[in-house]
N, C-alpha and C positions, 0 to 999 in steps of 0.2 A: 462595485465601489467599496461597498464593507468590508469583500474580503482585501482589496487592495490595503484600506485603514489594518486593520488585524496584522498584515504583513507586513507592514512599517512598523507596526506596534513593536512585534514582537523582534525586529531586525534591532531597533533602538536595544531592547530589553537584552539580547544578548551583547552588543555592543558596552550597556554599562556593567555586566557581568563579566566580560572579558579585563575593563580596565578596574573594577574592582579586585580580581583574581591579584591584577597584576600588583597593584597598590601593596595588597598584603603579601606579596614575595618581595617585594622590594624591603618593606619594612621587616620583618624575619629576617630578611640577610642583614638587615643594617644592625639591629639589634645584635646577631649575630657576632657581628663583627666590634660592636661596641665589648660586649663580656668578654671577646677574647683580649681586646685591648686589658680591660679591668682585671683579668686573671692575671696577665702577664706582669703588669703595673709600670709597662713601660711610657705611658703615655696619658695614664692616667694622674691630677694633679689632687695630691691631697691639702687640705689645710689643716692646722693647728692653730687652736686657741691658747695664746700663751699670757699669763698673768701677772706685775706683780704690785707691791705695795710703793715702790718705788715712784719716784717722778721721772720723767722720759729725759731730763734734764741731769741725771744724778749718775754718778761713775757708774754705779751699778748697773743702768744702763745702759750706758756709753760704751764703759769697755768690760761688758759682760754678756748682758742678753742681748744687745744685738750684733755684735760679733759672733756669738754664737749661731743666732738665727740666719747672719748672711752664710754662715759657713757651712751650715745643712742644707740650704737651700741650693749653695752652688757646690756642693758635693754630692745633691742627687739631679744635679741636669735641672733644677727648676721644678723637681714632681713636687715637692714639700715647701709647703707654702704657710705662713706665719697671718693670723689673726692677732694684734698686739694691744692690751690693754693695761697701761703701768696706771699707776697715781691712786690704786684701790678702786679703778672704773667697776668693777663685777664685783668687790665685797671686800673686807677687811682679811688686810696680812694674818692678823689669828685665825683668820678660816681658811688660809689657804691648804689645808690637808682637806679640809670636806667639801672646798670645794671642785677638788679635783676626782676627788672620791666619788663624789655625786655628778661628774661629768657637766658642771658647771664651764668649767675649763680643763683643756687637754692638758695643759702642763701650767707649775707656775710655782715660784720661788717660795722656798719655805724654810722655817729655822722653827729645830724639835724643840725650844724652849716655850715657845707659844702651846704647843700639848705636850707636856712630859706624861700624862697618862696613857698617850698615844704612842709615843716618841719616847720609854724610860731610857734608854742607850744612847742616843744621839741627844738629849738633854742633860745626862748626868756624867758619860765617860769621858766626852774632850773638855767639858768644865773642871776638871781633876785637877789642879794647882801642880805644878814640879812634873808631872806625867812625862813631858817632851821638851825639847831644848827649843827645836822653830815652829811655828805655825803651820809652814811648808813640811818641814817632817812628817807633824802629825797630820795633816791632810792629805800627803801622800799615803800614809799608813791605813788611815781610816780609809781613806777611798776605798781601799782594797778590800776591809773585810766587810766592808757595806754589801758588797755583793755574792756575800756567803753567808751559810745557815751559822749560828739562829738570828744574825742583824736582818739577813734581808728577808727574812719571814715575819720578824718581831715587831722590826719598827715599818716595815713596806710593804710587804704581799698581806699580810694581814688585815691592812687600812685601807688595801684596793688601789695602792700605788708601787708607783717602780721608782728608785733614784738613779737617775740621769750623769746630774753632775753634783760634785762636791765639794765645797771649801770653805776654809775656816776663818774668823773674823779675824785680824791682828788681837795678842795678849794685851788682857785686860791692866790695866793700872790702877793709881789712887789717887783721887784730884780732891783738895780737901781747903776750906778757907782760912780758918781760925787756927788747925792748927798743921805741923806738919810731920810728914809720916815717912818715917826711917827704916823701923823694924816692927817687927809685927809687935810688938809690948805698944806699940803708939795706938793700934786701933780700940782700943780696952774702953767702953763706953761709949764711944764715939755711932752716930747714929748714919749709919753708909747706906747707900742707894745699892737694893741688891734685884736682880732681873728673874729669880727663884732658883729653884729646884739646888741643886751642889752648891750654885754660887752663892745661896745666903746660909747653905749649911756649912758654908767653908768658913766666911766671916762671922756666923754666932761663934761658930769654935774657935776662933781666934778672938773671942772677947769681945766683939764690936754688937752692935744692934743693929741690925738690917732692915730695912723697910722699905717695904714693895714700892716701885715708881717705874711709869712707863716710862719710855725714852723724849716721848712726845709732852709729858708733864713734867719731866725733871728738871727745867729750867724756873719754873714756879717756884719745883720745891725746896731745889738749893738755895734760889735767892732769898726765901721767905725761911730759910733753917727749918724746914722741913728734913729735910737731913741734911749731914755736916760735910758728908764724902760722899765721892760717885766713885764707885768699883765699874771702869769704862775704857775701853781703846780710845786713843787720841782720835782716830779716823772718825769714830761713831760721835765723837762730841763734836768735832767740827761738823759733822754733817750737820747735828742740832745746834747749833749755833751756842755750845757749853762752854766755849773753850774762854769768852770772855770776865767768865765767872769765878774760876780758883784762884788761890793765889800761889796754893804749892799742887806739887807733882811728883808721882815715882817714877820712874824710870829701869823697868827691868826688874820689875818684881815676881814675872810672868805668873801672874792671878788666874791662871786661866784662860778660855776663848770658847767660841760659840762657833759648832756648826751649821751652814746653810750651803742650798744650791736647789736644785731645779728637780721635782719629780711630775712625774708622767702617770695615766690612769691606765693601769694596767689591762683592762679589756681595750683601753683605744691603742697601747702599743702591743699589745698581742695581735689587733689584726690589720698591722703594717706587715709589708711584705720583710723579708731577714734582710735585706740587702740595706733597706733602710732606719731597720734596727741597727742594723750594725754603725751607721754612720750618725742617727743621733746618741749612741750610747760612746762613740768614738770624739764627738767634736762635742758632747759633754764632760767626757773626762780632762781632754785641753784645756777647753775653757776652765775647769775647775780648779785647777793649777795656776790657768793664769791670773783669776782672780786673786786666790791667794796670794800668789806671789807681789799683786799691783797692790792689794792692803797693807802687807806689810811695806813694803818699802814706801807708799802712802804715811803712814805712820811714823815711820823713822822718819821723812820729810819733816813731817808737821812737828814731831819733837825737838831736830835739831833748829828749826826756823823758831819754834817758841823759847828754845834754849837763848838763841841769839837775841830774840827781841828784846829778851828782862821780864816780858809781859807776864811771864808764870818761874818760879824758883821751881828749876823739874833737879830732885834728886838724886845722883848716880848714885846709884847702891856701892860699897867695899866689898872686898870679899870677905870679910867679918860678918857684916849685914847680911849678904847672899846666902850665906850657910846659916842663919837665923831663921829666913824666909824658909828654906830648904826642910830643914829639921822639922820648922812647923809643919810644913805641906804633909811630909810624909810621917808625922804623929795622925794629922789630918787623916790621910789614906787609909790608914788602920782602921781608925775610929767608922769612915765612911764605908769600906766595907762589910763591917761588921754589921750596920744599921740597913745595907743594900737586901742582906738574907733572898737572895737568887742565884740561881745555877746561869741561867742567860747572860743575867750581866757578869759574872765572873768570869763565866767562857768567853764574851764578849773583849773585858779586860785584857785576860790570857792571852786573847790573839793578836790585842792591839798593841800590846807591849813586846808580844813577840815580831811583830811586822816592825816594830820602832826601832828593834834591837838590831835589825839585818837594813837599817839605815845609815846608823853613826859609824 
């Protein structure tokens, strides 16, 4: 009887040995089969955390980021998948370099004026007054040497990010209440909203007083003459709801502009596979272009409909006037970079003016 017990015992005992064996070759093969999927990445679906200061509601991301994002997504079959956070859900637009840096977020829109100590070339060289004729020009040009030595190591690999996409705000103007601004002899004490780095070194040199205001407080400060003029693209005032506050306007004095667009954390795009490197750095460059291009012609909209309303006296520059603007920008130039004293950003300059040249 005992031994019969002992003999079922042990019959079970091999029985759960045998289905154990099998369990763990099933799993090894599956496993198996899983990494070779992961190697290959055909089948494997990644996500992206993408970021920006924006409201989900705002052109920016209407006809920017997320045309971009459908475009990557259906350019890799569906593997690249978008986490989306507009409105500063994960932190403030000024942090958006460290927090991409710090793998807060995979990618997320950013403009070098927020850290020029980070950013000295993409906060000081497309602010250059007279540099380039269109916005499109120059963010075509600059695209291009963004992604060569020493931009993309200076202002990018450096700070643990890669740039993606490119483009440049519509040129700035002068929106001023009390008085109005023709030639540059008008700004001469006059107390202007400057955003830093070139743009308030351009208007001290031209005689004005600059004084620091976020875009988010300037509505305060102009009504309250806290300053007298906003140095601002049309587009970027209507987005702040400025546009009901001046009484005069320039038109075509191209002050300058600001570049922005979307950078990536370079250890998280180093280990995508090339294939879809290739296709976010491809339908970021598009996009970046077409942003541009929607600002500016945004822009000329908003000027000629404010031209027509009466609601603002916007001033066409002469060609008298224009060669005033001109003259100063490039005494300006001289002066700025004399004060810049770098080998980076003058190689930086050199390329960009030679990329601008093989435009016109």
């Amino acid at each position: 009887m005992v031994a019969t017990k002992y003999s079922i015992l042990i019959g079970w005992l091999i029985v759960l040995l045998l289905i154990a064996a099998g369990c763990g070759s099933s799993a090894e093969d599956a496993g198996s089969a899983g990494n070779q999927k992961n190697n290959e990445g055909s089948e494997e679906s990644i996500t992206l955390k993408l970021a920006t200061g924006n409201s989900a509601e705002s052109y920016f991301v209407t006809e920017y980021l997320e045309p971009f994002m459908e475009r990557v997504t259906s350019s890799t079959d569906g593997r690249v998948q978008f986490e989306f956070y507009p409105a500063e859900q994960l932190g403030s637009a000024k942090d958006s370099l460290s927090m991409v840096a710090k793998g807060v977020v995979d990618i997320s829109h950013f403009t070098p004026s927020y850290t020029p100590s980070e950013m000295p070339i993409g906060s000081a060289l497309v602010g250059i007054p007279g540099l380039y004729e269109t916005t499109i020009q120059g963010a075509t040009a600059y695209s291009k040497i963004a992604q060569k030595s020493p931009i993309l190591e200076t202002e990018f690999l450096n700070n643990g990010v890669r740039p993606i996409s490119l483009a440049f705000t519509p040129f700035y103007d002068m929106m001023t209440n009390g008085k109005e601004i023709k030639v540059p002899e008008d700004l001469k004490g006059m107390k202007i909203r400057a955003s830093g780095g070139v743009f308030t070194e351009s208007l001290n040199y031209l005689g004005a007083t600059p004084v620091s205001v976020n875009a988010s407080e300037l509505y305060t400060a102009f009504s309250t003459g806290v300053v007298e003029g906003m140095h601002i693209a049309y587009a970027t005032a209507e987005k702040f709801g400025l546009l009901e506050l001046p009484k005069y306007a320039t038109r075509g004095i191209n002050m300058g502009a600001a570049v922005e667009g979307l950078i990536i954390n370079e250890e998280v795009y180093q280990d995508l596979p090339e294939d879809i490197q290739e296709v976010i750095m491809q339908e970021g460059d598009k996009m970046g272009s077409i942003l541009t291009e929607y600002q500016a012609n945004l822009n000329t909209k908003i000027v000629e409909d404010l031209a027509e309303s009466g609601k603002i006296t916007i001033h066409e520059l002469s060609e008298g006037e224009k060669e005033q603007w001109q003259n100063s920008y490039s005494e300006f130039h001289k002066y700025w970079l004399k004060r810049q004293d770098s080998e980076v950003f003058n190689k930086a300059l050199e390329m960009f003016q030679e990329e601008l040249e093989t435009l016109k």
